[in-house]
N, CA, C and O atoms as CSV, one atom per row, in Angstrom:
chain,resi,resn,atom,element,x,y,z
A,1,UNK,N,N,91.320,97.977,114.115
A,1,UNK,CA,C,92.235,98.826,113.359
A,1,UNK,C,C,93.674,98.463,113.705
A,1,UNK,O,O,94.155,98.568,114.833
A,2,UNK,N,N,94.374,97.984,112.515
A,2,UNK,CA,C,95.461,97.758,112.863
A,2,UNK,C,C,96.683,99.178,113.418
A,2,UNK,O,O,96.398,100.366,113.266
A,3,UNK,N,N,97.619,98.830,113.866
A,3,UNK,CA,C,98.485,100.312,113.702
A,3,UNK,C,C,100.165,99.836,113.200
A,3,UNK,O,O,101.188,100.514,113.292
A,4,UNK,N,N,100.029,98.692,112.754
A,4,UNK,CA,C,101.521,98.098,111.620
A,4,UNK,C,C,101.596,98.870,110.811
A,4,UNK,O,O,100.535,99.222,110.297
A,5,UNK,N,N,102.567,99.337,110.445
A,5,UNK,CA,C,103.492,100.235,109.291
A,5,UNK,C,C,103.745,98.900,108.476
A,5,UNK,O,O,104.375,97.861,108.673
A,6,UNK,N,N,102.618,99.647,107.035
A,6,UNK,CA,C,103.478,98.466,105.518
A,6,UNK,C,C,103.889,100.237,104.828
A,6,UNK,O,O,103.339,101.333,104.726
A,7,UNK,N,N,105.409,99.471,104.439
A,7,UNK,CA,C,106.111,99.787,104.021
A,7,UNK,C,C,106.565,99.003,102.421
A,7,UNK,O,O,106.497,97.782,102.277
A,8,UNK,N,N,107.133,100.185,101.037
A,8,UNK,CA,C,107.263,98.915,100.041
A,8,UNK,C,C,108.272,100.470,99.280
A,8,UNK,O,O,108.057,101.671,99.441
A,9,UNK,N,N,109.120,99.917,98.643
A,9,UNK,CA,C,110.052,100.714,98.009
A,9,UNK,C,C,109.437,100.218,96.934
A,9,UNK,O,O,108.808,99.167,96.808
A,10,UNK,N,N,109.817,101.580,95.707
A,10,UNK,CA,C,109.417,101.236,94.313
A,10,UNK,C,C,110.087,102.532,93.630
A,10,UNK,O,O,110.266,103.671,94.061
A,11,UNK,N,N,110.393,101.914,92.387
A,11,UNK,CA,C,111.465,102.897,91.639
A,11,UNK,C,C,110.989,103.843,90.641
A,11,UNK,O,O,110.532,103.364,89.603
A,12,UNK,N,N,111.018,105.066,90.776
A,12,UNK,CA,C,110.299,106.079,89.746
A,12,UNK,C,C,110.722,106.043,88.554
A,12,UNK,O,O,111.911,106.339,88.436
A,13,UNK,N,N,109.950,105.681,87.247
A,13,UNK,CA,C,109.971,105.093,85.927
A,13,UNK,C,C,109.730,106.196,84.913
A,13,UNK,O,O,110.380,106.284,83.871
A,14,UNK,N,N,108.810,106.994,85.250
A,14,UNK,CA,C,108.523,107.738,84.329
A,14,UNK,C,C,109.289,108.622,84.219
A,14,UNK,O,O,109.713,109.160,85.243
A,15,UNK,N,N,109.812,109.158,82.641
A,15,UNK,CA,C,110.516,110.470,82.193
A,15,UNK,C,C,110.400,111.582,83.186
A,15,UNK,O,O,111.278,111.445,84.038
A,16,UNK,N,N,109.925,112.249,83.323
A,16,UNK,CA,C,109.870,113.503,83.896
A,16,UNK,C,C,109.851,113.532,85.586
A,16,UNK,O,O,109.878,114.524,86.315
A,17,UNK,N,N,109.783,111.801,86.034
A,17,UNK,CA,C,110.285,111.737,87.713
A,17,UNK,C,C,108.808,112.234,87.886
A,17,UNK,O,O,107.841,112.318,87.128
A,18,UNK,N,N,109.107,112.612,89.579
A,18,UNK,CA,C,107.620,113.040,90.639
A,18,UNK,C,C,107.463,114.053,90.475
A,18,UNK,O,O,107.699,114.734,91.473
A,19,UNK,N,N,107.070,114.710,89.422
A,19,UNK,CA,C,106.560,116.303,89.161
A,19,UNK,C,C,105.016,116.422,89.284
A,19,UNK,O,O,104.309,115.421,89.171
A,20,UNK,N,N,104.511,117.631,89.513
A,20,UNK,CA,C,103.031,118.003,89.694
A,20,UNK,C,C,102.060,117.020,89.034
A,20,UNK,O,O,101.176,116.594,89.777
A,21,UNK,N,N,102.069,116.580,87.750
A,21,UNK,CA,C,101.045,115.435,87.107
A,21,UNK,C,C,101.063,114.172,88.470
A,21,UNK,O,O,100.162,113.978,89.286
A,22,UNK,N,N,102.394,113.450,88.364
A,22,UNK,CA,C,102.138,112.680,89.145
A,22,UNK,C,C,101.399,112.680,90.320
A,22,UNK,O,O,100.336,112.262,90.778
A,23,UNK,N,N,102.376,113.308,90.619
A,23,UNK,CA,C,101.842,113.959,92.260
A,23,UNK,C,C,100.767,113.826,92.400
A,23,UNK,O,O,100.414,113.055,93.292
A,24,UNK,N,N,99.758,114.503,91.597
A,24,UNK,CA,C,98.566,114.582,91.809
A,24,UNK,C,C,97.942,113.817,92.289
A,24,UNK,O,O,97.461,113.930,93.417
A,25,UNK,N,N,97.776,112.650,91.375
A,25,UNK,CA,C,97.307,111.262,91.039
A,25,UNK,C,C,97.722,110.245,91.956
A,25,UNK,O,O,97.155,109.156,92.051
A,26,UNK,N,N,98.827,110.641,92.710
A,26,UNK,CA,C,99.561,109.875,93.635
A,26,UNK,C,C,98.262,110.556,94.887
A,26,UNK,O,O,97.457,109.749,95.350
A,27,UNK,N,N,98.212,111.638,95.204
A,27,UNK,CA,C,97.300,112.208,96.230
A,27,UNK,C,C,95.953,111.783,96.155
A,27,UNK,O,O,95.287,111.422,97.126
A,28,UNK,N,N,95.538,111.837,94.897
A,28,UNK,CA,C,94.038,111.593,94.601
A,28,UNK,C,C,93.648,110.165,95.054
A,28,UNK,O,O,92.553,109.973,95.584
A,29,UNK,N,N,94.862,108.789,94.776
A,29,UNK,CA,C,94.632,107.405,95.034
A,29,UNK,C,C,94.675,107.714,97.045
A,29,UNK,O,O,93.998,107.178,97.922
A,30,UNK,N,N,95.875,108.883,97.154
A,30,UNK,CA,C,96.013,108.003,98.940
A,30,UNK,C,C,94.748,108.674,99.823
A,30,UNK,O,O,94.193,108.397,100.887
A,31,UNK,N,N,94.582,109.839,98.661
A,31,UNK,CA,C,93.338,110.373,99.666
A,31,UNK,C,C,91.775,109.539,99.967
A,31,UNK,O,O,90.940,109.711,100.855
A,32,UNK,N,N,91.825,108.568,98.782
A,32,UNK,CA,C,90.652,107.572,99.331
A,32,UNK,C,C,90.780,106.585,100.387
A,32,UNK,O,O,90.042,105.609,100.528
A,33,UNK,N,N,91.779,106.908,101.128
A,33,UNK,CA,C,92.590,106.355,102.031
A,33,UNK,C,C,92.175,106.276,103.775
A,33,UNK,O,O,93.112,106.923,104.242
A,34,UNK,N,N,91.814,106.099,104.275
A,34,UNK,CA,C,91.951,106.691,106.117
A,34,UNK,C,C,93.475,106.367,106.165
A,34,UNK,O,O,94.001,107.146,106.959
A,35,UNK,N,N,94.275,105.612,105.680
A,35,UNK,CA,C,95.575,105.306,106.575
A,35,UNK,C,C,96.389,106.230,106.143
A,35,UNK,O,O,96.475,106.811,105.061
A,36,UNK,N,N,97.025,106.303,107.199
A,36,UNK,CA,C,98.365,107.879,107.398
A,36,UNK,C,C,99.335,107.346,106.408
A,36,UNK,O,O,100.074,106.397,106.667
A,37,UNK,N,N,99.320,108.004,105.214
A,37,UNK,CA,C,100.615,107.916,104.100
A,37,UNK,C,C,102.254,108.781,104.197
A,37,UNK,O,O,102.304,109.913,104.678
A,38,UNK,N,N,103.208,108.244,103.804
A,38,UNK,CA,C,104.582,109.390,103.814
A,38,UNK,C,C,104.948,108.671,103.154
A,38,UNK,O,O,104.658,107.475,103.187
A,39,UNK,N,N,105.759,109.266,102.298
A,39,UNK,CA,C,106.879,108.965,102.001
A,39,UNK,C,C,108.278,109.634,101.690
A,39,UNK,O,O,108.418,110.849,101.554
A,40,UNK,N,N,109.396,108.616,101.583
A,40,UNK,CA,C,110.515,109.251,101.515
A,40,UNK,C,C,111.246,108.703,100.568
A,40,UNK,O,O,111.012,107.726,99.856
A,41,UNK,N,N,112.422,109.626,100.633
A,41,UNK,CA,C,113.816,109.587,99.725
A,41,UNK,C,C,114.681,109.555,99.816
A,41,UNK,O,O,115.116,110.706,99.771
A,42,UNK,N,N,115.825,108.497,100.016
A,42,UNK,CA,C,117.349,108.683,100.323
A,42,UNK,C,C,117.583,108.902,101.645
A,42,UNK,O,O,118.685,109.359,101.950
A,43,UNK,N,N,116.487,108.589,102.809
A,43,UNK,CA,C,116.878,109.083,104.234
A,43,UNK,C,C,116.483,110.415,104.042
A,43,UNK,O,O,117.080,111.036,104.921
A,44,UNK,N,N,115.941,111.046,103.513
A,44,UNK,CA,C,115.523,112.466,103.536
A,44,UNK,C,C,113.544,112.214,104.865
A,44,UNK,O,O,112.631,111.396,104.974
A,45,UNK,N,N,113.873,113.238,105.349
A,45,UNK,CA,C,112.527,113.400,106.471
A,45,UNK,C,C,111.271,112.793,105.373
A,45,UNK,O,O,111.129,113.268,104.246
A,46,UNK,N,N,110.435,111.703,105.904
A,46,UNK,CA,C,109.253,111.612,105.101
A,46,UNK,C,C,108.548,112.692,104.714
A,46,UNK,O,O,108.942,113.778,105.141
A,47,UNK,N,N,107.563,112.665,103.980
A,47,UNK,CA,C,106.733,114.426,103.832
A,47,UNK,C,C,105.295,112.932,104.101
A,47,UNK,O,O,105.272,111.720,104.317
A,48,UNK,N,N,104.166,114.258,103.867
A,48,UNK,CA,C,103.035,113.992,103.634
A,48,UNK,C,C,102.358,113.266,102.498
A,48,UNK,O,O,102.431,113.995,101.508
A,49,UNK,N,N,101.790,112.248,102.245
A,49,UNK,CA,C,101.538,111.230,101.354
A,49,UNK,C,C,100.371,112.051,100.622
A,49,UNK,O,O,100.194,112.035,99.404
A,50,UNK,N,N,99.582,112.789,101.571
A,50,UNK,CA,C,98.612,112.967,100.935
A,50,UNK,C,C,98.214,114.926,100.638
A,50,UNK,O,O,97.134,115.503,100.759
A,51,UNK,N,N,99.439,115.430,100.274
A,51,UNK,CA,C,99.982,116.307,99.716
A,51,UNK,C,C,100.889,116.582,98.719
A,51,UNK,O,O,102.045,116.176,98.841
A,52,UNK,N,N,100.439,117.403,97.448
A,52,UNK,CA,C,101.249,117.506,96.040
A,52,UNK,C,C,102.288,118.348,96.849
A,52,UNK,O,O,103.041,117.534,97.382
A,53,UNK,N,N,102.605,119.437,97.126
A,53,UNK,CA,C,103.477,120.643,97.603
A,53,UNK,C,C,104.425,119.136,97.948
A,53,UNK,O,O,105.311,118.620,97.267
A,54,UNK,N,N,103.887,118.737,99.165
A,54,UNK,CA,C,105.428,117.683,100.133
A,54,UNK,C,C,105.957,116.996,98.718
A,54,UNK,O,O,107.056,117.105,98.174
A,55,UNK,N,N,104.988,116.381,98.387
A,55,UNK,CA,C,105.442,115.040,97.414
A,55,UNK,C,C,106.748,115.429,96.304
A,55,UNK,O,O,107.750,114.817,95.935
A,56,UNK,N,N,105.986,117.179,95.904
A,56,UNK,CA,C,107.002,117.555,94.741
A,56,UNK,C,C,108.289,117.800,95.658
A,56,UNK,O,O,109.086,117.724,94.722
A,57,UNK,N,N,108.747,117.931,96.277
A,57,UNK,CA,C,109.746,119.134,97.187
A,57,UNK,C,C,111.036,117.344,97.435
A,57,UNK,O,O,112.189,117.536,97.820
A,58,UNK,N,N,110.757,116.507,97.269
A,58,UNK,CA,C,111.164,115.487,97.313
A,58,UNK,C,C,112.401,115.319,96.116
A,58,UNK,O,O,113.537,114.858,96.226
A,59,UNK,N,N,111.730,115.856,95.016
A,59,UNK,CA,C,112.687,115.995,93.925
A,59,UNK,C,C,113.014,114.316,93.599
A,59,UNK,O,O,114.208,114.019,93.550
A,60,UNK,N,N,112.094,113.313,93.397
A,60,UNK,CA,C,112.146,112.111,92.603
A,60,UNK,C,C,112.160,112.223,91.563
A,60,UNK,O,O,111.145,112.620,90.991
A,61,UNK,N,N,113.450,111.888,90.778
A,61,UNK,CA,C,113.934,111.976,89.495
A,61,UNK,C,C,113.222,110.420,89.170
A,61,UNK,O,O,112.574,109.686,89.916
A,62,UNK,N,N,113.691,110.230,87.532
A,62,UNK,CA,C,113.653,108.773,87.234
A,62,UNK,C,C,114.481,108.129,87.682
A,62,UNK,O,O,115.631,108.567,87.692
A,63,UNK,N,N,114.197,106.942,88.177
A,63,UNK,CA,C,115.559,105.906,88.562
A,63,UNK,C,C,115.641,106.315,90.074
A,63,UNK,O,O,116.331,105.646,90.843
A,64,UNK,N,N,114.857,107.541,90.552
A,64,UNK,CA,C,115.578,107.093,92.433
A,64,UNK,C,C,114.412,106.402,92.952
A,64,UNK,O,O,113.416,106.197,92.258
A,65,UNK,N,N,114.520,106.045,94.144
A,65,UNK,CA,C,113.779,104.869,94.748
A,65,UNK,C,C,113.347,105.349,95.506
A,65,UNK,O,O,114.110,105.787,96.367
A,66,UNK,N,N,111.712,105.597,95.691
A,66,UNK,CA,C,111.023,106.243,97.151
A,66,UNK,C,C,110.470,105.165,98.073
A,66,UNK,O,O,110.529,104.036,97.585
A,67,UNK,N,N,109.922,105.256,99.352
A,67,UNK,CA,C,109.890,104.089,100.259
A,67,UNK,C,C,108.202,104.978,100.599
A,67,UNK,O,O,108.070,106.095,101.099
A,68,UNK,N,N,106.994,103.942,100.088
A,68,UNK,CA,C,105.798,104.672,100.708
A,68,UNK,C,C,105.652,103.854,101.847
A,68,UNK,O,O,106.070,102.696,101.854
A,69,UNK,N,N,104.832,104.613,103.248
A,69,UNK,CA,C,104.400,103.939,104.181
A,69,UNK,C,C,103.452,104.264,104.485
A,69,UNK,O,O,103.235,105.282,103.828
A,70,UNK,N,N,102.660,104.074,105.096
A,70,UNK,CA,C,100.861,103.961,105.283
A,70,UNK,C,C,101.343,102.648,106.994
A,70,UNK,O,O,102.193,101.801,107.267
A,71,UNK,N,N,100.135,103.296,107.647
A,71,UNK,CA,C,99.564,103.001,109.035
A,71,UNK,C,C,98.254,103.259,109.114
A,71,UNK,O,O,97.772,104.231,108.533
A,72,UNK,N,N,97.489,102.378,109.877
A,72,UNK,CA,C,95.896,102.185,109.979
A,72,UNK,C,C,95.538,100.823,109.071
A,72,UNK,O,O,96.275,100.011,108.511
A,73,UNK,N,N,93.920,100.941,109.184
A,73,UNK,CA,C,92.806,99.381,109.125
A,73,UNK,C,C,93.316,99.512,107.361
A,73,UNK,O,O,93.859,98.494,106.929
A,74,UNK,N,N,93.211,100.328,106.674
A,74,UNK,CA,C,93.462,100.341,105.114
A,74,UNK,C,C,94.887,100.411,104.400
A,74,UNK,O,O,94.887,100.633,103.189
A,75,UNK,N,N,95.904,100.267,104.956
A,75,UNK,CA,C,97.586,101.087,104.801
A,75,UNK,C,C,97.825,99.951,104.118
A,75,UNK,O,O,98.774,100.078,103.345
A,76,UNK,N,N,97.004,98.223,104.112
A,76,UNK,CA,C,97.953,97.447,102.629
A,76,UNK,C,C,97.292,97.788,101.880
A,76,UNK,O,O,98.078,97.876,100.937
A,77,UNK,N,N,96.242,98.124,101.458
A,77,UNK,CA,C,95.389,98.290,100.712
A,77,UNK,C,C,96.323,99.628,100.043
A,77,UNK,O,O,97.061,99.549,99.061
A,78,UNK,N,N,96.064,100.819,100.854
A,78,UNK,CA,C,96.566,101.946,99.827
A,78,UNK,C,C,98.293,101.881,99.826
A,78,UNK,O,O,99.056,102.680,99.284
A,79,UNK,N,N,98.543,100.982,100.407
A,79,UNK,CA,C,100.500,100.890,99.848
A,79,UNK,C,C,100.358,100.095,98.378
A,79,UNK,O,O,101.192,100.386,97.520
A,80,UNK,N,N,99.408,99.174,98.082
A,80,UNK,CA,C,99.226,98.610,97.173
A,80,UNK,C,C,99.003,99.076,96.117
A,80,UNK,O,O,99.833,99.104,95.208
A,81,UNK,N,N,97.682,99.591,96.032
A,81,UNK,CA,C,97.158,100.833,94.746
A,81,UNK,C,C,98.593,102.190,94.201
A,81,UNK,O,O,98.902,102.662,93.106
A,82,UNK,N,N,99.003,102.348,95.297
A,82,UNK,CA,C,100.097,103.495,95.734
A,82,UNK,C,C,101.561,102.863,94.745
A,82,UNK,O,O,102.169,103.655,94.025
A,83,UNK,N,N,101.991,101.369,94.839
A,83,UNK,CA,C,102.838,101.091,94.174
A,83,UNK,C,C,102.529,100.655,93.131
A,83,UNK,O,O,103.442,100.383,92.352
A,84,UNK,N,N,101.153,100.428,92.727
A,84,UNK,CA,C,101.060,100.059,91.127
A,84,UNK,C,C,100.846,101.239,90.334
A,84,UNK,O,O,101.144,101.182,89.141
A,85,UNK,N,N,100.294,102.480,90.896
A,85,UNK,CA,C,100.544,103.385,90.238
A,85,UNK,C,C,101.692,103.746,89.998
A,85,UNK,O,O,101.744,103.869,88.774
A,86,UNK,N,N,102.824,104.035,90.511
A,86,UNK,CA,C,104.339,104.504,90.449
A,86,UNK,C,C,104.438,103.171,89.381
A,86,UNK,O,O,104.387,103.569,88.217
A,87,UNK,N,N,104.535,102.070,89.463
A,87,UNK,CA,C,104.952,101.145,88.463
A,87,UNK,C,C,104.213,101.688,86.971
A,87,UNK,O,O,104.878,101.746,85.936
A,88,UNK,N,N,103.023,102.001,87.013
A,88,UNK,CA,C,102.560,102.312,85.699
A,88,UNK,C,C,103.097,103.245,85.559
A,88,UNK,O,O,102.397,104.028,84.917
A,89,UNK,N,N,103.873,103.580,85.776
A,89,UNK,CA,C,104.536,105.111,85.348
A,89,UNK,C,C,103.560,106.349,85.114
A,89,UNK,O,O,103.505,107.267,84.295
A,90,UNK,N,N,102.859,105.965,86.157
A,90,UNK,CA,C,101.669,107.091,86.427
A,90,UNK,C,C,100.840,107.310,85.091
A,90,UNK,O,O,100.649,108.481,84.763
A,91,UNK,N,N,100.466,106.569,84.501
A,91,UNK,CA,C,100.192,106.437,83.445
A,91,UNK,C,C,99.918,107.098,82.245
A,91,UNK,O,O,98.918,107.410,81.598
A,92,UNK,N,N,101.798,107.273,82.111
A,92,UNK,CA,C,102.216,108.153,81.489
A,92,UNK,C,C,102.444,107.877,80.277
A,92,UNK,O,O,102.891,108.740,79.521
């Protein structure tokens, strides 16, 4: 088990930013996860990756840039899945 932090910035695309839909879907991918997810915003305290409440409270509009990170044996794996969803614009 590794314990390296991957880290990958990616820019929120969709209209309506990180609101509850996303969120969700963002939780549902990291929760198939073992590796410890956060992410953050602007230097704001990471929240919980694998919580809607943290994720929304973040207030990711379109156009700001969140930084996911994941630690453990699976963390490229779910930083991966984690940024192609945000790129599909949650597939919105």
């Amino acid at each position: 088990m590794s314990d390296d932090m991957i880290s990958k910035e990616v820019e929120i695309q969709n209209e309506y930013g990180f609101h509850f839909v996303p969120a969700g879907k963002f939780v549902n991918i990291a929760s198939k996860y073992n590796a410890q997810i956060t992410v953050e915003r602007d230097g704001i305290e990471p929240v919980e990756g694998k919580s809607v409440i943290a994720l929304v409270t973040i207030e990711a509009n379109k156009g700001c840039k969140i930084r996911i990170n994941a630690v453990g044996a699976d963390a490229k794996q779910a930083v991966d899945e984690l940024v192609e969803l945000v790129d599909s614009k949650f597939g919105e």
